[in-house]
C-alpha positions as CSV (number, residue, x, y, z in Angstrom):
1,X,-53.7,211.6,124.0
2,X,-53.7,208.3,126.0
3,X,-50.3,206.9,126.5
4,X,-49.5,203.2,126.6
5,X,-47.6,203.4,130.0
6,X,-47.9,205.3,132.6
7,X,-44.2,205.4,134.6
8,X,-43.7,206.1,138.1
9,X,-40.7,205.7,140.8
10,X,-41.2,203.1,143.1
11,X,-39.3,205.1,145.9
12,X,-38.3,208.3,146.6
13,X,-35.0,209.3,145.2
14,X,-32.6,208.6,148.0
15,X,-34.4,205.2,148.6
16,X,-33.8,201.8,146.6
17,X,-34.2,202.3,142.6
18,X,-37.0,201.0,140.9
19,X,-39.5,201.8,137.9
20,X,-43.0,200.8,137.7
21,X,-44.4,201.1,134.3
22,X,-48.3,200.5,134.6
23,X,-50.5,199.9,131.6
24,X,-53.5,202.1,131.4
25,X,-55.7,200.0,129.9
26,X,-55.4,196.2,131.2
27,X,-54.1,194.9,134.4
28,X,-50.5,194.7,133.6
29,X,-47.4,196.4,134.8
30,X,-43.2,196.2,134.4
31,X,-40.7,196.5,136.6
32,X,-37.3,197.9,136.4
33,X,-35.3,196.3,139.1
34,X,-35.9,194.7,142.0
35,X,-35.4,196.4,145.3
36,X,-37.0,197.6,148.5
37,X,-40.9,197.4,146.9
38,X,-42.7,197.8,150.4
39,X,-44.2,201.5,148.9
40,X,-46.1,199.0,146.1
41,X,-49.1,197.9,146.9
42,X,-50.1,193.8,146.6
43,X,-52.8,194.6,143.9
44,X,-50.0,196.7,142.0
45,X,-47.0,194.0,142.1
46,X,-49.9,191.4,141.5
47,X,-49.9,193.1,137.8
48,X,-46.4,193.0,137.3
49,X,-46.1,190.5,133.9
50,X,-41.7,191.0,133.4
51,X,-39.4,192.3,135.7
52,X,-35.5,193.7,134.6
53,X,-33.3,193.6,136.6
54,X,-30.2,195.8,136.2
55,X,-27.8,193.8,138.5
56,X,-28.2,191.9,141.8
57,X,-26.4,194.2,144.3
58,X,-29.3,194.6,147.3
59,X,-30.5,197.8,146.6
60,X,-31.5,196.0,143.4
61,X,-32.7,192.6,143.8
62,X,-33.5,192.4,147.5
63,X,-37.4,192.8,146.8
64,X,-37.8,189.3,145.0
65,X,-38.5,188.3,148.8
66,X,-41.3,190.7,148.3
67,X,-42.9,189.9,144.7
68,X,-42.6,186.1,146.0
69,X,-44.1,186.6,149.0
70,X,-47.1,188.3,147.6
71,X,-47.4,186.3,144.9
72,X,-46.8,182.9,146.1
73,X,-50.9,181.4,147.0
74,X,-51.7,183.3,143.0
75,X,-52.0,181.2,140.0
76,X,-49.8,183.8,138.0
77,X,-46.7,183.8,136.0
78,X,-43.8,185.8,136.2
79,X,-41.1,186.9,134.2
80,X,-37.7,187.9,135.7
81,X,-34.3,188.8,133.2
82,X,-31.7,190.1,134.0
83,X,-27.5,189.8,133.1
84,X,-25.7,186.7,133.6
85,X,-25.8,185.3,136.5
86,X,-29.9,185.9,137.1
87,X,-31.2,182.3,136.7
88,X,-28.6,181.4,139.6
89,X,-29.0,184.3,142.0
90,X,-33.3,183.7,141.5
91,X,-32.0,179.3,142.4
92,X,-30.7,181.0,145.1
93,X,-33.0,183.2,146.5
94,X,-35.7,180.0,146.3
95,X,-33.6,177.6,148.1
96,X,-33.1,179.8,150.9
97,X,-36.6,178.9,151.6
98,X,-38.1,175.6,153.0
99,X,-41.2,174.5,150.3
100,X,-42.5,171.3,152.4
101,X,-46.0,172.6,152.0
102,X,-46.1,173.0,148.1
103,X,-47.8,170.0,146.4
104,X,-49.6,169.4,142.8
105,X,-52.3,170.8,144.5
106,X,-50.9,174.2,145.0
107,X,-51.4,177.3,143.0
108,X,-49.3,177.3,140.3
109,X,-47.7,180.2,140.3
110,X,-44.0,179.9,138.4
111,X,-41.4,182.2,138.1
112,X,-39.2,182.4,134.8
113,X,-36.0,183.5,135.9
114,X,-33.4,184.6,132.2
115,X,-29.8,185.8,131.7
116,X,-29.8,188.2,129.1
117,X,-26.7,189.2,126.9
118,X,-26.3,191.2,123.9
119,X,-26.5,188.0,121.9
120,X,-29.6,187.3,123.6
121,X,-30.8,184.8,126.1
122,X,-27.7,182.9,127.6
123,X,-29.8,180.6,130.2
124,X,-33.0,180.1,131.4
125,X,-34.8,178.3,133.8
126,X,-38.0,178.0,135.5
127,X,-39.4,177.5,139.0
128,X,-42.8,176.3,139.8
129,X,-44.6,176.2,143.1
130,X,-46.4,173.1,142.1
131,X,-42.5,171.3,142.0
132,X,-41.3,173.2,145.2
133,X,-39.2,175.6,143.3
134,X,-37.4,172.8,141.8
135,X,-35.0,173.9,138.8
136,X,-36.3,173.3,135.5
137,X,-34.7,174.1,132.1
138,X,-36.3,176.0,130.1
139,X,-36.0,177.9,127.0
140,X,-36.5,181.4,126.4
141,X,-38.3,182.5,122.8
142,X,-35.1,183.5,120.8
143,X,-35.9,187.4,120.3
144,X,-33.6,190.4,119.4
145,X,-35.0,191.7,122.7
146,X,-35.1,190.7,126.0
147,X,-39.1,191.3,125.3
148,X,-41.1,191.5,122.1
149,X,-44.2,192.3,122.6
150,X,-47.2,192.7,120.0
151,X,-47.4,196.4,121.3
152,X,-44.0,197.0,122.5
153,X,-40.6,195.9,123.0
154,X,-38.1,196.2,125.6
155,X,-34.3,197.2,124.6
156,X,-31.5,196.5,126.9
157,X,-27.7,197.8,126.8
158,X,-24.9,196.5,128.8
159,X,-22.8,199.0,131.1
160,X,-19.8,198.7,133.4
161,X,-20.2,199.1,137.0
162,X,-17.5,197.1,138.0
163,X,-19.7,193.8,136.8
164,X,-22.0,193.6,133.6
165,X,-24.8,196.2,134.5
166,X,-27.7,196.4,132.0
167,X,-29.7,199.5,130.8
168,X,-33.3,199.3,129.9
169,X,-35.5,201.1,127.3
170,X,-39.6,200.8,126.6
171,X,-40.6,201.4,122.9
172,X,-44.2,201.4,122.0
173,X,-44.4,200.1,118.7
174,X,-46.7,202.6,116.9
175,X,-48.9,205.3,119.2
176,X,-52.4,204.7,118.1
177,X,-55.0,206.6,119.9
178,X,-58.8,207.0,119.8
179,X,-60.6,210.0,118.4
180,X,-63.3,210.4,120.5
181,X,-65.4,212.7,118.8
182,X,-64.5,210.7,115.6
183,X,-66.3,207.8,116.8
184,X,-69.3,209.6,118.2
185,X,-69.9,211.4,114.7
186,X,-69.3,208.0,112.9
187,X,-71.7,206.0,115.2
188,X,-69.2,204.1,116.6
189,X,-69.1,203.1,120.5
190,X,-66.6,202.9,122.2
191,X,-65.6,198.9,124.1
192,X,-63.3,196.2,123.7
193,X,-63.4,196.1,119.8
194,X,-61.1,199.1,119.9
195,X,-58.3,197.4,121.6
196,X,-58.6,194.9,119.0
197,X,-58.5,197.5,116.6
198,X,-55.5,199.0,118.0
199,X,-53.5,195.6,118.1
200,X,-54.4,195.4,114.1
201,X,-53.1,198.3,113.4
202,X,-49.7,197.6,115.2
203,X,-49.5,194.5,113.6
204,X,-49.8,196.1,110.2
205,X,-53.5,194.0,109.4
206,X,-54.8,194.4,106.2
207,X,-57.2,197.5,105.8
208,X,-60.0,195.1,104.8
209,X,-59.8,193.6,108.3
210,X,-63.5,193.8,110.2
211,X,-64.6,194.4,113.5
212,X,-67.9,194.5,115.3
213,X,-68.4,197.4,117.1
214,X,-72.1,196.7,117.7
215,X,-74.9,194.0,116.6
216,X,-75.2,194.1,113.0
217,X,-72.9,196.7,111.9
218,X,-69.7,195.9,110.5
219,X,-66.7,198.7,110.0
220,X,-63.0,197.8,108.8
221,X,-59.4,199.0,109.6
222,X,-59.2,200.9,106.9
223,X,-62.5,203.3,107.2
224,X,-61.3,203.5,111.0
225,X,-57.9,205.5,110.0
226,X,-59.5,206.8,106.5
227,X,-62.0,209.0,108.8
228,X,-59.7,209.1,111.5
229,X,-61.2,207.7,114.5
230,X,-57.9,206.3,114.9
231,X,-55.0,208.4,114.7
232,X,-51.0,206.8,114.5
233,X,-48.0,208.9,116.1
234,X,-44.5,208.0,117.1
235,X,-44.5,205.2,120.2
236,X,-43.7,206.2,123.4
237,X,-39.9,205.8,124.5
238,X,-39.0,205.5,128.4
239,X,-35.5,204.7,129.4
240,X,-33.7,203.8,132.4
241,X,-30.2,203.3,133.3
242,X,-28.3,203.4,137.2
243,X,-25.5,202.2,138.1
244,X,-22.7,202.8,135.9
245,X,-19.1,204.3,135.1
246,X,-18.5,206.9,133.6
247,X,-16.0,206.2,130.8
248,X,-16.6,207.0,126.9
249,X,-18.1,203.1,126.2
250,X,-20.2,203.5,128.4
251,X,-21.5,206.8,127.4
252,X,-21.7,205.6,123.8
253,X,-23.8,202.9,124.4
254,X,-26.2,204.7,126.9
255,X,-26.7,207.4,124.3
256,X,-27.7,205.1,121.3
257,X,-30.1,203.1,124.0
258,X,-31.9,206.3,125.1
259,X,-31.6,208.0,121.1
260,X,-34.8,210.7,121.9
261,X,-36.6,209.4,124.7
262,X,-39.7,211.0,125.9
263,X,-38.8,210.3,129.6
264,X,-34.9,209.0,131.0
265,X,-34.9,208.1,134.6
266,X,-31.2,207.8,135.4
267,X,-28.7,207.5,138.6
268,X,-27.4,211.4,139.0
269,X,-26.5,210.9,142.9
270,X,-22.8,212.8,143.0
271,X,-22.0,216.2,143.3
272,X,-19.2,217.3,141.1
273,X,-17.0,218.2,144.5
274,X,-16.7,214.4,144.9
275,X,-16.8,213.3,141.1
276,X,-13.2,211.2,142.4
277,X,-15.6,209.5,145.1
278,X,-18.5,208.7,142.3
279,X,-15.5,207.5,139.8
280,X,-14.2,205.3,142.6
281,X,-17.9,203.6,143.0
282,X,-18.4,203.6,139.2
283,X,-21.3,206.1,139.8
284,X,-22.1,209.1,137.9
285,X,-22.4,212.7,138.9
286,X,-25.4,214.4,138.6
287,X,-23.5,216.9,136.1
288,X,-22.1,213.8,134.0
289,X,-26.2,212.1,134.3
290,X,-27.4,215.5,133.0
291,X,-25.1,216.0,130.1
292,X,-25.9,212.3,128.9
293,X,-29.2,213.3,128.7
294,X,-28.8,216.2,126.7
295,X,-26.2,214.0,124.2
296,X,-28.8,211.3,124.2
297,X,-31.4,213.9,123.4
298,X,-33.9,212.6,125.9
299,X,-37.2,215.3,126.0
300,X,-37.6,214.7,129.7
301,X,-34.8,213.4,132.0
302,X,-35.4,211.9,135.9
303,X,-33.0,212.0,138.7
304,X,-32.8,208.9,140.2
305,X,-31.0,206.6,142.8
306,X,-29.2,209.6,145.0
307,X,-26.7,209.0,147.6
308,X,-27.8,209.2,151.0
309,X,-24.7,211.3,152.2
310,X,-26.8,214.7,150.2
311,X,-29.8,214.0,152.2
312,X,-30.6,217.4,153.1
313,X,-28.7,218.8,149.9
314,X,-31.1,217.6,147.3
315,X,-31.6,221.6,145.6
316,X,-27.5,221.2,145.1
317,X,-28.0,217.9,143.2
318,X,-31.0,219.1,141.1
319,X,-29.2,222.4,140.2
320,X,-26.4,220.5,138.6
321,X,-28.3,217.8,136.9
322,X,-30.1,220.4,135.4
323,X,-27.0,222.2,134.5
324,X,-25.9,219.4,132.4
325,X,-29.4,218.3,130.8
326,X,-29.3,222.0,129.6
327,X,-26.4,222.9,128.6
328,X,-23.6,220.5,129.6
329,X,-21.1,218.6,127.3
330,X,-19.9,214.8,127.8
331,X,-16.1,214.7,128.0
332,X,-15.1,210.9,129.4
333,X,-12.1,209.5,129.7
């Protein structure tokens, strides 16, 4: 089975939080927040389409310096959303900079820079190296989701950490893999075509759509799923949430956004001795992490964004994450 998305942690645990999410077939990736990103390598952040960003505190958004940087002499786009406040803090981060060597002759690489809210896009606006970084107004496609993508979509969920914090989650439209052997008895090669074929079938194309798979033969979309040389499942699911209180609204909200996720990554960086301390910060334990998992019925559930005061104590954390993801109950108040 070949999955859409292949996620990995940008750091380790105790470092800044981040989530790569690289496509397996294509040149693409996603980011989830925007911290330290020195582990990633230039041709990695190079395929980074969309970046989310939870909320600007450092640990979060300090690696915009980074994607910039790397970035800057490409003829690339980028997308960056994130709560209120985003478009600004991005104006920010740009004018700190001094530009007198950008001209119309300059790559044009431009960064869209979005506020998102649960009634969607609030503001917009873009920057473009050709313009110096200059603010320009811009208008984001009016989508249910912060990203609707012909194969996926991204779902976000605002939580309280003090300030609006937001909560991401990756759904695959419809899993549609290859049968290998399928193909081979059929005659079929495999190339391009199939990615085409894929995207059809997401897109619900009629069954009497053709393809080409090779010089003079033509098959459609319906003989492809009729013998099975593509096969539909379930999309993939990945969540990820850090930085929030735990209180029942949040806990709601987290819960529907994750509903069955094949993989969670979430902030479990307390232990339970110093759940006042966590509650103080508007963290969560890694008890209270784990048992959100189990409520949210995520199938696989990641520790993430620990506090450095358990370095050395990392088995204690663990134990009581996995505590909670396996038999703990959610009791907030």
């Amino acid at each position: 089975m070949t999955l859409l998305v292949q996620p990995r942690l940008v750091n380790e645990p105790f470092s800044d939080p981040g989530l790569l999410l690289d496509f397996r077939l294509g040149s693409r990736a996603i980011l989830f927040d925007l911290g330290d990103l020195s582990a990633l390598a230039p041709r990695e952040i190079l395929r980074v389409s969309h970046v989310f960003v939870s909320h600007m505190h450092m640990d979060h958004f300090s690696g915009f310096d980074r994607l910039l940087g790397v970035s800057l002499y490409r003829d690339k786009q980028v997308h960056i959303i994130g709560p209120p406040g985003l478009a600004d803090a991005a104006e920010a981060k740009l004018r700190a900079y001094t530009w007198n060597l950008l001209n119309e002759q300059s790559q044009d690489f431009t960064i869209f820079a979005s506020d998102w809210t649960e009634e969607g896009f609030a503001t917009a606006a873009a920057f473009r190296a050709r313009r110096a970084f200059a603010r320009e107004n811009w208008q984001n496609p009016d989508t249910q989701f912060p990203l609707d993508d012909p194969e996926f979509t991204i779902e976000a969920v605002t939580l309280d950490h003090g300030i609006p914090c937001l909560a991401f989650a990756f759904q695959e439209k419809l899993r549609v893999n290859v049968h290998r052997s399928r193909l081979e008895e059929l005659g079929l090669p495999v190339g391009p075509w199939l990615t085409n074929a894929k995207r059809a079938v997401r897109r619900g194309a009629d069954a009497a759509t053709e393809f080409t798979p090779i010089a003079g033969r033509k098959v459609t979309l319906g003989e492809l799923l009729r013998d099975r040389a593509l096969v539909c499942g379930p999309g993939q699911r990945i969540a990820y949430a850090t930085d929030l209180a735990f209180g029942p609204e949040n806990v709601t909200r987290l819960s529907k956004l994750v509903r069955g996720a094949d993989q969670l990554f979430i902030e479990a960086g307390f232990l339970e001795e110093d759940r006042d301390l966590a509650a103080s910060k508007k963290h969560l334990t890694a008890a209270q992490a784990g048992a959100i998992a189990r409520q949210a019925g995520a199938i696989c559930a990641h520790q993430i964004h620990l506090s450095p005061r358990y370095l050395g104590r990392e088995d204690e954390l663990r134990t009581e994450f996995e505590a909670g993801f396996l038999g703990g109950s959610v009791t907030a108040s």
